[in-house]
TIVO-2410 file (N, C-alpha, C; in nm, 3 decimals):
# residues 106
REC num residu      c1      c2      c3 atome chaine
REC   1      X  -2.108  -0.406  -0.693     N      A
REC   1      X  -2.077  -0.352  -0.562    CA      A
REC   1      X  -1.947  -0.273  -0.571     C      A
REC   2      X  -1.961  -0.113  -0.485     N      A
REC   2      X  -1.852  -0.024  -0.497    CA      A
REC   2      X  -1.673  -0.069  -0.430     C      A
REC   3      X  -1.620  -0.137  -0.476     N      A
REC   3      X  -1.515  -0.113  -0.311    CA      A
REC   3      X  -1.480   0.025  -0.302     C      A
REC   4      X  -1.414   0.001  -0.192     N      A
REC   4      X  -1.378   0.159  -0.063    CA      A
REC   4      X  -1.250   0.152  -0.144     C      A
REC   5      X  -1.209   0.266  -0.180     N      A
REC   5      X  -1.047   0.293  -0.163    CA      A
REC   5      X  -0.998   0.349  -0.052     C      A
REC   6      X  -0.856   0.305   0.006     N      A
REC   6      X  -0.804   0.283   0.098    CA      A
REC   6      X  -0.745   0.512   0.079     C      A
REC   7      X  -0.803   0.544   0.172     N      A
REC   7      X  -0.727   0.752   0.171    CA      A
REC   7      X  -0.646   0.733   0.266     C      A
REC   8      X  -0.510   0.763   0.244     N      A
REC   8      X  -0.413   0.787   0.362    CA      A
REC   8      X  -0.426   0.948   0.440     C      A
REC   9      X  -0.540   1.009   0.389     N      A
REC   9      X  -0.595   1.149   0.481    CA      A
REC   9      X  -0.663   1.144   0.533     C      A
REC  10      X  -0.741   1.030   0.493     N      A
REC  10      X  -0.879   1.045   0.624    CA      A
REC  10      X  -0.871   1.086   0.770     C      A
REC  11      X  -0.964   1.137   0.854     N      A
REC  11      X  -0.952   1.128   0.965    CA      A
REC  11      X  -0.912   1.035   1.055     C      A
REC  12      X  -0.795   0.991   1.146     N      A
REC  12      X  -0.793   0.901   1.196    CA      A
REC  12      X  -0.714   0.951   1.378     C      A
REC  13      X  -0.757   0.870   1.479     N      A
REC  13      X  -0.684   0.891   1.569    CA      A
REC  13      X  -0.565   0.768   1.551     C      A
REC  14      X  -0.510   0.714   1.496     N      A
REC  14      X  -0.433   0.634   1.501    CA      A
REC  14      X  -0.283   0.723   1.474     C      A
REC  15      X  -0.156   0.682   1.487     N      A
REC  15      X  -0.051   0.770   1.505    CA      A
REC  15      X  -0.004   0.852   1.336     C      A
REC  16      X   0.051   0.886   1.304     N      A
REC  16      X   0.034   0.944   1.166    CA      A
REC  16      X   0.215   1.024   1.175     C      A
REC  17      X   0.260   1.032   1.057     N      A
REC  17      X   0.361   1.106   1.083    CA      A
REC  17      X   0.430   1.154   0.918     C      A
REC  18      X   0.480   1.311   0.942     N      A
REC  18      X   0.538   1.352   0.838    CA      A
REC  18      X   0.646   1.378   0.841     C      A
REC  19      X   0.675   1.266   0.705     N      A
REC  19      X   0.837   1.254   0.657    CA      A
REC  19      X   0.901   1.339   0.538     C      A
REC  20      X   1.006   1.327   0.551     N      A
REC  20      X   1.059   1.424   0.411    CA      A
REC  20      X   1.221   1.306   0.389     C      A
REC  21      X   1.236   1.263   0.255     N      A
REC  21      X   1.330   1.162   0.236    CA      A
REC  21      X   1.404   1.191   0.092     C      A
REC  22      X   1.542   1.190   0.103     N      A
REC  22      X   1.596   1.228   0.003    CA      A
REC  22      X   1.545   1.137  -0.151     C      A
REC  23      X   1.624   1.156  -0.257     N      A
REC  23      X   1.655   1.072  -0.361    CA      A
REC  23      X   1.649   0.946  -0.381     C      A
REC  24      X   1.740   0.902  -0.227     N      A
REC  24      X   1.756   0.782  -0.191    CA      A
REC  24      X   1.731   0.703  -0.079     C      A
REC  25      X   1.642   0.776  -0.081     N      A
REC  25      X   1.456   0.708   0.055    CA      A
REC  25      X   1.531   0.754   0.180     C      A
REC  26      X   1.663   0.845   0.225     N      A
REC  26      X   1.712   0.867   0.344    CA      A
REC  26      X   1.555   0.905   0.444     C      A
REC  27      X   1.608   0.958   0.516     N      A
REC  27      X   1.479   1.027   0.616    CA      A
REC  27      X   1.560   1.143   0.688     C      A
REC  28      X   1.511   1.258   0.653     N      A
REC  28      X   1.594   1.364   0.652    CA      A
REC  28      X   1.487   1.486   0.768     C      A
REC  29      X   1.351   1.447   0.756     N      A
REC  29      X   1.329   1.466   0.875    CA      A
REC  29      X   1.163   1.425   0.882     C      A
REC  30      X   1.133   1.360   1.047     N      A
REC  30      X   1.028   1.306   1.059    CA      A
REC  30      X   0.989   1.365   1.160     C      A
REC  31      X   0.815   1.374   1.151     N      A
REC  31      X   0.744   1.406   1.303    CA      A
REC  31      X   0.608   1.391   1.341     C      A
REC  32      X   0.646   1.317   1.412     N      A
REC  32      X   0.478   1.293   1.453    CA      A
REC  32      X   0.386   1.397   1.453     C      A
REC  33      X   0.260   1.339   1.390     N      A
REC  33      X   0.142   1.493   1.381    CA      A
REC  33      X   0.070   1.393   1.464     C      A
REC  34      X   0.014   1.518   1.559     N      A
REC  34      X  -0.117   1.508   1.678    CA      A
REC  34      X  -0.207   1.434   1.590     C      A
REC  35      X  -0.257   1.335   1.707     N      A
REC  35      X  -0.394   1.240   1.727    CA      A
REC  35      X  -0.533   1.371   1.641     C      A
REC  36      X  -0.550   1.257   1.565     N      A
REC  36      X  -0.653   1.325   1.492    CA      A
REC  36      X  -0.675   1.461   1.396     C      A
REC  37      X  -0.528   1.495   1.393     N      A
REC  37      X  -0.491   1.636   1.304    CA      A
REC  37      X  -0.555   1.622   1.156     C      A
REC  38      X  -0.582   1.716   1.112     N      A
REC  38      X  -0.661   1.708   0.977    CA      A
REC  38      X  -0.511   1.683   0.842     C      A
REC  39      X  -0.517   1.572   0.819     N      A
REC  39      X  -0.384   1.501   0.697    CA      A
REC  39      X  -0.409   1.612   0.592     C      A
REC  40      X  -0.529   1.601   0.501     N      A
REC  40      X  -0.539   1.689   0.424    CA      A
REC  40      X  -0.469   1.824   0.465     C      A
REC  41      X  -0.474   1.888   0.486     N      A
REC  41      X  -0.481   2.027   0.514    CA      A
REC  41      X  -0.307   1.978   0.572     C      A
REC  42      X  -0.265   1.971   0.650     N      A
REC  42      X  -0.116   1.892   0.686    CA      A
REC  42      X  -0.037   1.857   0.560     C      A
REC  43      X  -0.082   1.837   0.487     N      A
REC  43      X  -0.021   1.817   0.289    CA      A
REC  43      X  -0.017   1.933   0.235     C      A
REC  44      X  -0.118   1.986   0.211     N      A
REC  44      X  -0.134   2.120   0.151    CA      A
REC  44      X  -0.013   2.185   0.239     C      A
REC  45      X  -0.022   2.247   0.362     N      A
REC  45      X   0.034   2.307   0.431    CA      A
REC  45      X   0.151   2.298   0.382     C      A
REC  46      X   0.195   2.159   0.364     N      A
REC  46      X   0.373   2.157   0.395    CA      A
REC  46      X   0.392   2.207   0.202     C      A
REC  47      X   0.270   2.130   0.112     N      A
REC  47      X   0.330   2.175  -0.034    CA      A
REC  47      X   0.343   2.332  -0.021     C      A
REC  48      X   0.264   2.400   0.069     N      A
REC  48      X   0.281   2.569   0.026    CA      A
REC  48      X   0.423   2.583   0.088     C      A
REC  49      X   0.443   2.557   0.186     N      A
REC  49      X   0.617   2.562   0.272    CA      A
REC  49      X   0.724   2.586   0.145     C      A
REC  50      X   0.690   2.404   0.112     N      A
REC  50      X   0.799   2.402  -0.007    CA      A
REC  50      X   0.839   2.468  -0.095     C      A
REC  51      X   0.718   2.475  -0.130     N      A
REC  51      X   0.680   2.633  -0.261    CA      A
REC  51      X   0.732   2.740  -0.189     C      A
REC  52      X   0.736   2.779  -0.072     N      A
REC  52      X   0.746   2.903  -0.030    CA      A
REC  52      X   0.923   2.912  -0.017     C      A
REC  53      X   0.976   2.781  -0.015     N      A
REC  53      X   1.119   2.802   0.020    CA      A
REC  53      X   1.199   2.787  -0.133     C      A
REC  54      X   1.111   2.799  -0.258     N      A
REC  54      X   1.161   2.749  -0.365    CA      A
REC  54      X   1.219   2.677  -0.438     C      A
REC  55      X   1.139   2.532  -0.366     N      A
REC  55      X   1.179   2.419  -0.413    CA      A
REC  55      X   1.052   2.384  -0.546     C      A
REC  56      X   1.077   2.333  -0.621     N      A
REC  56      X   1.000   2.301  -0.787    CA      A
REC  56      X   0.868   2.179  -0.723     C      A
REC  57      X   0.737   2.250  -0.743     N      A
REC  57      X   0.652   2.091  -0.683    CA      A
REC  57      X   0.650   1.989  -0.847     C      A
REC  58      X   0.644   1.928  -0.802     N      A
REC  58      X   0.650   1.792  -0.951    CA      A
REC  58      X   0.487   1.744  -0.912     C      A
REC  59      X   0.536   1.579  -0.898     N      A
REC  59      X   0.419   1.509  -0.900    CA      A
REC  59      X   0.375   1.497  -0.725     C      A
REC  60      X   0.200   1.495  -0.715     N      A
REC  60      X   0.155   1.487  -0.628    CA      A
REC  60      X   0.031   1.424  -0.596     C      A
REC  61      X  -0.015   1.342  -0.520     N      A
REC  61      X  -0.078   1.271  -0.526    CA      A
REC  61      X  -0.175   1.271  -0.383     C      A
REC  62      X  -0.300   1.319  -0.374     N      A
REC  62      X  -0.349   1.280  -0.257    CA      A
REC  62      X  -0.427   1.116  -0.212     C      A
REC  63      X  -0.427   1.069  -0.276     N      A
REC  63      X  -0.475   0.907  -0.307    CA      A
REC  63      X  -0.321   0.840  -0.242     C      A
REC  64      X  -0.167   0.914  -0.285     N      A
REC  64      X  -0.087   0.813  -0.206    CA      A
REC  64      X  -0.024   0.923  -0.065     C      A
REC  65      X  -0.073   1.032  -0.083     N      A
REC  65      X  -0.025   1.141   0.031    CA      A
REC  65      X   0.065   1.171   0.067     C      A
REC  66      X   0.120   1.211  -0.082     N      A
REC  66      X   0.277   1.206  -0.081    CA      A
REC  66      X   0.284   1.338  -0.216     C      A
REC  67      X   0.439   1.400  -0.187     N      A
REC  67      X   0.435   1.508  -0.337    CA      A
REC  67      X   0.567   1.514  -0.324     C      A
REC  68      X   0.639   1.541  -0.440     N      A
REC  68      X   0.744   1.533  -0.485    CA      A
REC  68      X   0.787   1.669  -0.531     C      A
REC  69      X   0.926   1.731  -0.507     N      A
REC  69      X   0.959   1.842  -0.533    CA      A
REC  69      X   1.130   1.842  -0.552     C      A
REC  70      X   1.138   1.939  -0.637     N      A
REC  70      X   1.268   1.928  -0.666    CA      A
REC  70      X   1.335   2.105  -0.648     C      A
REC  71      X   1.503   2.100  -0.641     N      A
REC  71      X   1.571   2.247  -0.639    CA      A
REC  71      X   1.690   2.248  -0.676     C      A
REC  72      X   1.722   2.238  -0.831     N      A
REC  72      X   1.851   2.219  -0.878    CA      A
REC  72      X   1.901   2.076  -0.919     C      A
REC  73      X   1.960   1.993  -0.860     N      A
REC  73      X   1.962   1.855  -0.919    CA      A
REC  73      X   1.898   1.790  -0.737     C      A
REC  74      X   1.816   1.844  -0.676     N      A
REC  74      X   1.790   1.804  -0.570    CA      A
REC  74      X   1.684   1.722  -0.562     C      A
REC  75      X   1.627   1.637  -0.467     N      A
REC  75      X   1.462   1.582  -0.517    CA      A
REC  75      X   1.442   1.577  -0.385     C      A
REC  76      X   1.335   1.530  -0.319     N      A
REC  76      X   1.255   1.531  -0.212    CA      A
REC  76      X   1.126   1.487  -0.212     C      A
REC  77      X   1.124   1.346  -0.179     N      A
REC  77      X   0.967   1.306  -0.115    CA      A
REC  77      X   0.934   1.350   0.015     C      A
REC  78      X   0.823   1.384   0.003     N      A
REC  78      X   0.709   1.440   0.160    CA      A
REC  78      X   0.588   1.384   0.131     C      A
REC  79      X   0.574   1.278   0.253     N      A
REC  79      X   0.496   1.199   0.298    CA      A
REC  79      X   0.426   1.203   0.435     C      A
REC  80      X   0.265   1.151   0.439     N      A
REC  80      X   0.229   1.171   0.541    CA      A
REC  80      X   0.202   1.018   0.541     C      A
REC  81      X   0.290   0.907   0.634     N      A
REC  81      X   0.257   0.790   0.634    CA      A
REC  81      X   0.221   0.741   0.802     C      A
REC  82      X   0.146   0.590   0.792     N      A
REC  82      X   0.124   0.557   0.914    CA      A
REC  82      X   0.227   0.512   1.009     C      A
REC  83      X   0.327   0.494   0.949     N      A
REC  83      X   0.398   0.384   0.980    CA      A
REC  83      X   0.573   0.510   1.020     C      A
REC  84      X   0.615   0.496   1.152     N      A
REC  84      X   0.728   0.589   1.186    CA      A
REC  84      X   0.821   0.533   1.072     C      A
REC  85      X   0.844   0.721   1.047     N      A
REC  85      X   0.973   0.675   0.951    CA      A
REC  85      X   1.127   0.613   1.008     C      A
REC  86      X   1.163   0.677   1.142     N      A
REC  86      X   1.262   0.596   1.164    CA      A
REC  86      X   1.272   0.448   1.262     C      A
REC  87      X   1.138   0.422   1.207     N      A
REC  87      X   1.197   0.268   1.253    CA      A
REC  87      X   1.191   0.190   1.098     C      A
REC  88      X   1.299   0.098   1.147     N      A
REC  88      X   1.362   0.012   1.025    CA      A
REC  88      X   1.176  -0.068   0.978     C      A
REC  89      X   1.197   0.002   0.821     N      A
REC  89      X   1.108  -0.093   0.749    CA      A
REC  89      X   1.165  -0.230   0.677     C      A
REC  90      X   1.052  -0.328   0.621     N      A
REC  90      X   1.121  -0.449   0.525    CA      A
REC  90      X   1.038  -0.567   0.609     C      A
REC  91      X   1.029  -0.690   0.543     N      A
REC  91      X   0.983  -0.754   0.579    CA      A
REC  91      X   1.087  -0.852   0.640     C      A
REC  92      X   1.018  -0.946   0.748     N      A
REC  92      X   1.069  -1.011   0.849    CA      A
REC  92      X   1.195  -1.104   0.812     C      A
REC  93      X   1.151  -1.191   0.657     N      A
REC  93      X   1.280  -1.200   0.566    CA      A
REC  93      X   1.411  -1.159   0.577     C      A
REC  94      X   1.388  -1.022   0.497     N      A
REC  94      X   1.526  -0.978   0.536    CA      A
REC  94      X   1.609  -0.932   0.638     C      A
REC  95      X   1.552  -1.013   0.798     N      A
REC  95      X   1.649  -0.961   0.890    CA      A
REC  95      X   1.701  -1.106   0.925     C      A
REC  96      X   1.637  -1.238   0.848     N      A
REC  96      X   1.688  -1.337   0.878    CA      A
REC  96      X   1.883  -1.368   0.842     C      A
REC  97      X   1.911  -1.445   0.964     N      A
REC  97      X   2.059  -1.503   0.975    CA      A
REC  97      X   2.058  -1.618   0.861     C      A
REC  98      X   2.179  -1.638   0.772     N      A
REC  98      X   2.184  -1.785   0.730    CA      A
REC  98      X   2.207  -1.877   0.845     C      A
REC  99      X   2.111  -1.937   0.815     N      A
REC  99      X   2.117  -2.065   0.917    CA      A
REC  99      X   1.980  -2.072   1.017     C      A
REC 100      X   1.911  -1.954   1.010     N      A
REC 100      X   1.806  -1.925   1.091    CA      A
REC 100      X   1.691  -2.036   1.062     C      A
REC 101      X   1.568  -2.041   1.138     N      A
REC 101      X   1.488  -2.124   1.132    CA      A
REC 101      X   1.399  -2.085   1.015     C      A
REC 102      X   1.432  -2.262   0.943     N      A
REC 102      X   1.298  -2.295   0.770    CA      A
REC 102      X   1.407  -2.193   0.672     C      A
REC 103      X   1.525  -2.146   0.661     N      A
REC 103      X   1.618  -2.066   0.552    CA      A
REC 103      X   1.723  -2.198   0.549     C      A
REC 104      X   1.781  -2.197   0.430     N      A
REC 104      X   1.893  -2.275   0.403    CA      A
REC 104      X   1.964  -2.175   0.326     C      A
REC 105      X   2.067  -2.157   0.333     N      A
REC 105      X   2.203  -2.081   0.294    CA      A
REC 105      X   2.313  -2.144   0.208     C      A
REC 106      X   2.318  -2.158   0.077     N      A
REC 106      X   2.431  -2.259   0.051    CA      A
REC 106      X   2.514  -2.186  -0.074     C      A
***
């Protein structure tokens, strides 16, 4: 039996948004793309941009929907992810207090 691999382009009405993040995962600029916008074509689009502003494309990947580009000692991920880039990611863990409930701190 086949499994499905999981496409972060598929068609979806669920919220979707494209990020661009430095070296060091900053978020340098994010924006929501319209309900149901075609992802594919939204990737392509932005790799020709890049290209067009003469930044170097590297590695790219439509399986993680993301491409990498560089301009001098510069780098740049561009991502089309589900999840808003500026709200704080990480798991629930690391926003715990020492002392918080089921953590011991010593």
């Amino acid at each position: 039996m086949r499994r499905s691999v999981y496409d972060p382009l598929e068609p979806t009405k669920e919220p979707r948004w494209y990020a661009v993040r430095d070296m060091h995962r900053r978020v340098l600029e994010a924006r929501q793309l319209a309900p149901g916008a075609d992802l594919k074509r939204a990737l392509v689009a932005a790799m020709l941009e890049w290209i067009d502003a003469e930044w170097q494309l590297k590695e790219f990947s439509s399986r993680g929907g993301a491409f990498f580009c560089t301009r001098g000692v510069e780098r740049r991920m561009v991502n089309i992810t589900p999840s808003d880039p500026d709200e704080p990611q990480g798991y629930a863990a690391a926003n715990r207090t020492p002392g918080s409930a089921g953590t011991s701190y010593q």
